[in-house]
N, C-alpha and C positions, 0 to 999 in steps of 0.2 A: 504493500500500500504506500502510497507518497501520501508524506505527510508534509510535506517545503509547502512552505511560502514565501513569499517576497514583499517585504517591507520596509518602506524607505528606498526602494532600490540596491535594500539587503537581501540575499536569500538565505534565509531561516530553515533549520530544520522541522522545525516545530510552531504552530501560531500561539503557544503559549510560553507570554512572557513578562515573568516578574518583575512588576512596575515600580516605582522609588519609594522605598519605605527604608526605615531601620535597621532590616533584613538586610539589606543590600551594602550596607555599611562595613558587612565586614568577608575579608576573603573567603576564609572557609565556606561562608554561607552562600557565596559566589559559586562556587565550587560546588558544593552540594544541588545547587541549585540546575548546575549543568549537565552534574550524572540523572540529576531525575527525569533531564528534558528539556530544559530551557531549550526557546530558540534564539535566544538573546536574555540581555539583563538592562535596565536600566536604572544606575547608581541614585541614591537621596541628593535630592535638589542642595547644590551649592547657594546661599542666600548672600546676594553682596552685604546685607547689615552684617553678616559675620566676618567676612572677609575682612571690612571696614575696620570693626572692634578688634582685630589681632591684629594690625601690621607695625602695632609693635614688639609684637613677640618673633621666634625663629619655632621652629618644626625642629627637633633635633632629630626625626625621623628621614626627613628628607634629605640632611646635612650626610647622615651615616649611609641612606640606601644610595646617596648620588656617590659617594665613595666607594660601595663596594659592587657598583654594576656603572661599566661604563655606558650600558646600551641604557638606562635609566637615566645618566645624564644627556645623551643624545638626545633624548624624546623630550625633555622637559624645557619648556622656552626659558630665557634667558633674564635675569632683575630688570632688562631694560626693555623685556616684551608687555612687561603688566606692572600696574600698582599696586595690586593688593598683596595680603599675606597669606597666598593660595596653596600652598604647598601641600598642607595634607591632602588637598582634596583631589590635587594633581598627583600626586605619588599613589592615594590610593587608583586615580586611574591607570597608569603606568602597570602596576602591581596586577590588577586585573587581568590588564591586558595576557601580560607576562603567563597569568595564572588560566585563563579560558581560551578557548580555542573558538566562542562564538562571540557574535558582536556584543560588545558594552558601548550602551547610549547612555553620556551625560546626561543630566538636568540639571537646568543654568536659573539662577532668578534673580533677576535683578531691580534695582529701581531708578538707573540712571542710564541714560544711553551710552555714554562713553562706558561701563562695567559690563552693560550688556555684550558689546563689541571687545571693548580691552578681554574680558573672561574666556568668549568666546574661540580666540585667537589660540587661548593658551589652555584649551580643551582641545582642541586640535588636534596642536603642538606634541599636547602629552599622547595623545595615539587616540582617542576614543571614536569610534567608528561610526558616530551620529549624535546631534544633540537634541535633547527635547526644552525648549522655552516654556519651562512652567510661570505662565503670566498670572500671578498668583497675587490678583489686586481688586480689592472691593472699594467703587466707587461712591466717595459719599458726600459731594457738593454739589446740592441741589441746583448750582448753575452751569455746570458741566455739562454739555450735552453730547446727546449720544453719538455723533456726526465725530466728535473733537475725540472719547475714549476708543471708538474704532481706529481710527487714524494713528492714536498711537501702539496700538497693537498692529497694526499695518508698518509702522515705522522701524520699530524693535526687528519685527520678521525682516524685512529688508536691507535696514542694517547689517541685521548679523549676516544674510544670505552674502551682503556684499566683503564679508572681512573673511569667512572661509569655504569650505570644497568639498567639505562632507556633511551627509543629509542635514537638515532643518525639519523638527516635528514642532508644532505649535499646540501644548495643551491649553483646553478653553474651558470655560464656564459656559453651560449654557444660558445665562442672561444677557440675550442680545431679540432686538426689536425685532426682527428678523434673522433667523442664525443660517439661514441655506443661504440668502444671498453675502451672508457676512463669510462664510467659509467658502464661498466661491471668490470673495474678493482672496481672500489670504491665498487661494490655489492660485488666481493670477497673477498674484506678488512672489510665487513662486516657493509657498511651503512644498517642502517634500513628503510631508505628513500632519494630519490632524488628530490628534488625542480626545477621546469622548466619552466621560468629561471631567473635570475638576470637581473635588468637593470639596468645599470650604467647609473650616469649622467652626461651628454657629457656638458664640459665648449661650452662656447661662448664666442665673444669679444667684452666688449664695447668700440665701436670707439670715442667718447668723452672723456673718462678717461683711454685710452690706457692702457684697466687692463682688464685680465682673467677675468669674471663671471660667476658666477653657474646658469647652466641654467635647470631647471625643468618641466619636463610636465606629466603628469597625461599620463597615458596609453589610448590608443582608441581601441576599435574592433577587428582591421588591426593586433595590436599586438599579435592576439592571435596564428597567423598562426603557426608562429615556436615552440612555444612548443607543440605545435598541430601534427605537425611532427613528433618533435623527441620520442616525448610520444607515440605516433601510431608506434613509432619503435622501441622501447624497449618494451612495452606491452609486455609480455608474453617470454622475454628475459632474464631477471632478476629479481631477488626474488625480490627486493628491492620499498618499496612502490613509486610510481608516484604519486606528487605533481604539478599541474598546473598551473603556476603563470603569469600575466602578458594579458591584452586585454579580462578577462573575463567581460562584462558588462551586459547582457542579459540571460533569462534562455536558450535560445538556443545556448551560447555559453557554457556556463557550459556545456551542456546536450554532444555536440560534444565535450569537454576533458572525459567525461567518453565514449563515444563510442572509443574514441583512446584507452581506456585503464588507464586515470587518476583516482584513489581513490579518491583522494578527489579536488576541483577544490576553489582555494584561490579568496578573493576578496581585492582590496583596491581602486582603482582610482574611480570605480563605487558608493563606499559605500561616498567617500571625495567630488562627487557630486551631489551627491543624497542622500546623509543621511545613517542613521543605517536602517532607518526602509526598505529601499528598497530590504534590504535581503529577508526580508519576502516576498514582490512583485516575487521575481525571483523564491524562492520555491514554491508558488503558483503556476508561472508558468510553474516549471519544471514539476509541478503532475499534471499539467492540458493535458500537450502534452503527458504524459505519459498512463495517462486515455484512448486519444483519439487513440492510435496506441496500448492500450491494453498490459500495461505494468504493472507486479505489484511490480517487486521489481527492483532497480538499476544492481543488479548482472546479471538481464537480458540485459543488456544493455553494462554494462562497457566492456570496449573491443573489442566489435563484430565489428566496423571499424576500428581495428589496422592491422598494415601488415600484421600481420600475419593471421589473420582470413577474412580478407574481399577480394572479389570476385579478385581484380586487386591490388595486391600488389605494380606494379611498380608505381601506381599512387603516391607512395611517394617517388622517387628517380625520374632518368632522363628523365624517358620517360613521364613522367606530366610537364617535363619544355618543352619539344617539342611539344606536344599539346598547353603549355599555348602561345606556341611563334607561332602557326599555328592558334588560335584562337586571337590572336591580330591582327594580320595581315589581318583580315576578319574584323578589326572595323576601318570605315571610319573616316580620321577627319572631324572635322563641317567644313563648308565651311565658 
């Protein structure tokens, strides 16, 4: 059975692949992640406030490993390529690389445009085989308009496409007034890939110590609907590879982002509770259902339920909210 795909203009073994979390942060788990299956890895988003906050420290990590691997200092740009105090995050790319034999895709975040480009330059640099721009920014000035926060997500993308050579994925939120024409503008500006989608994490409040807290939950099932959507509606719209991120936990949820039309289908909440090794469970699974409805390669699959190819296209716009509201009304409540 072929199980490849191609994303980003990488071919992957495999479309499952563990997306930037804490996991990813450390070699081993790199590694493990690649006997189970990965078909790629994507590292935790580098954040320039970090960046900012160290440069006055040194890495005594990267001091020792540029010493004992000359091919380590080869890869890694030079104090006069960048500003910041990026070293860990460049050596653990380096070290990846060094350590997996599939592609490792940065994640860059930044909030000025010279960090976005100066970082970008020196991901590169350190060997990473694709970056993802996690634009990881919630607008909250009422006089902002929507015309001016595209533009700068439009600006970022271009930027950085103009300073290096290897792919550009662009992770988005879906809060946009339009999001198909907003991701066909980012495919004309020339993303190499779309991420779908971000989740922010929504404060809470503790009533005890009358203080904002960060509140975090692991993704479920449920989440997977919306980029499940939007991916079944871009499919076959735009060059630009599809990315499905967010409520993958099962191989039957994986399997329905490629019939939308997803390349490749991200994991993180599933793997943080269940382990690395359950990747391996779910490709199992995906080649077991595929056996049994007589499938041999993914390419037969990928996309055949997105709008555009499957039998009832409005089932993804308004005429699936009038049935789902004509089908609730038929479920009694318990007495």
């Amino acid at each position: 059975m072929n199980f490849t795909t191609t994303y980003l203009g990488l071919r992957l073994r495999s479309p499952l692949v563990p997306s930037s979390s804490p996991l990813c942060d450390d070699i081993d788990n790199l590694v493990r992640m690649e006997d189970a299956g990965a078909g790629a890895v994507v590292l935790p988003s580098v954040f320039e406030e970090q960046l900012l906050n160290e440069t006055e420290t040194r890495d005594d990590d990267l001091v020792i490993g540029t010493k004992r691997s000359a091919q380590t200092r080869a890869l890694l740009p030079t104090p006069d390529d960048f500003n910041f105090a990026s070293n860990r995050y460049l050596l653990h790319i380096v070290k990846a690389k060094q350590a997996l034999g599939i592609p490792v895709i940065a994640s860059l975040n930044g909030t000025t445009f010279g960090g976005w480009m100066t970082f970008a330059r020196a991901i590169e640099q350190a060997g990473a085989d694709a970056i993802e721009l996690n634009i990881y920014s919630i607008p909250t000035d009422p006089k902002l308009p929507a015309e001016e926060i595209e533009m700068g997500y439009r600006t970022i993308l271009t930027s950085v496409k103009g300073q290096v050579k290897i792919p550009v994925a662009v992770k988005l939120s879906p809060h946009f007034t339009n999001f198909a024409h907003f991701a066909q503008q980012l495919d004309e500006q020339g993303a190499d890939g779309l991420v779908l989608f971000n989740r922010f994490y929504q404060p809470d409040i503790d009533l005890e110590a009358m203080q904002v807290a960060p509140n975090i939950h692991l993704s479920t099932p449920g989440d997977l609907l919306l980029p499940l959507r939007w991916i079944g509606i871009l499919h076959g719209r735009i060059r630009a590879s599809l990315a499905a991120t967010s409520g993958i936990h099962r191989a039957t949820d994986a399997l329905k982002m490629l019939m939308v039309g997803a390349d490749v289908a991200m994991l993180c909440s599933v793997l943080m509770r269940h382990g690395i090794g359950h990747l391996a469970v779910i490709e199992r699974e995906m080649r077991e259902w595929m056996e049994r409805h007589e499938y041999d390669s993914l390419e037969q699959i990928k996309g055949r339920m997105s709008q555009k190819n499957c039998a009832d296209p409005g089932a993804f716009e308004r005429a699936q909210y009038i049935r789902a509201i004509a089908i609730e009304r038929t479920i009694q409540p318990p007495l």
